[in-house]
C-alpha positions in Angstrom: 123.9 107.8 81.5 120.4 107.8 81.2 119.4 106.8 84.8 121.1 106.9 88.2 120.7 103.5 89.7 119.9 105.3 93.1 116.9 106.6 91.4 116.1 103.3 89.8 116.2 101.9 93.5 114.2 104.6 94.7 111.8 103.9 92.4 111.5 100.4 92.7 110.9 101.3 96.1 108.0 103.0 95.8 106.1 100.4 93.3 107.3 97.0 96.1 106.3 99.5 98.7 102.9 99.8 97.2 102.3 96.1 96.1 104.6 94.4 99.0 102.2 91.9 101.9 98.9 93.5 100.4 96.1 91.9 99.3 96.4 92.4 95.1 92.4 92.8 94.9 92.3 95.9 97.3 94.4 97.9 95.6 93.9 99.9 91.7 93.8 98.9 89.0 93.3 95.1 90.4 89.8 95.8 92.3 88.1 96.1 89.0 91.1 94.4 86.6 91.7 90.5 88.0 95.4 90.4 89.2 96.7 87.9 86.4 100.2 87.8 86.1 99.9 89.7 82.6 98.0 92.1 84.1 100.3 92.7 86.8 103.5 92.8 84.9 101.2 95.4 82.6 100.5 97.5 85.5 104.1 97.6 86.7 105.3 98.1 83.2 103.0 101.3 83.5 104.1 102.8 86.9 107.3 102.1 86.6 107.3 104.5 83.4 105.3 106.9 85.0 107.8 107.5 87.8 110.7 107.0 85.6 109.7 110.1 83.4 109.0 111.8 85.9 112.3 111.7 87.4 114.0 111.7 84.5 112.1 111.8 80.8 115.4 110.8 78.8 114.3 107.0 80.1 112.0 104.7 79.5 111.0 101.0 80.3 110.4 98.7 77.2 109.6 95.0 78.9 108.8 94.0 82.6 109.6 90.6 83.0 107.2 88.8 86.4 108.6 85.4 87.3 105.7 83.2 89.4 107.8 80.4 89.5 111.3 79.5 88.9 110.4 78.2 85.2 107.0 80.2 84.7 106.8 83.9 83.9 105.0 86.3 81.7 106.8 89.2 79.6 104.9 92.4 79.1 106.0 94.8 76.6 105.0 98.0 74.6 
């Protein structure tokens, strides 16, 4: 096992948490960075990783997927 889904959910937590009812352009990176879809789904890519290895350096996120719509959505990956 690489990751405890509890820690995934606690995780998760923290970046809705962060992003969830707020204004995207009063919050970093987006009050410099316009808050595109790609650049969201960048930033999330990021933080997610961030927290990931910190709780656990064996894992690592490849691709965040960010649906606007039911048949539009970007794909970020590294």
């Amino acid at each position: 096992m690489l990751c405890d889904f509890k820690d995934v959910k606690g995780i998760m937590n923290v970046v809705i948490d962060r992003l969830d009812h707020q204004n995207l352009n009063d919050i970093d990176p987006f009050r410099e960075l316009n808050p595109s879809a790609e650049d969201l789904a960048r930033d999330l890519c990021r933080e997610i990783n961030s927290l990931v290895s910190t709780k656990n350096g064996r894992a690592h996120i490849k691709k965040a997927k960010l649906w606007e719509t039911h048949v539009n959505a970007v794909t970020y990956f590294e």
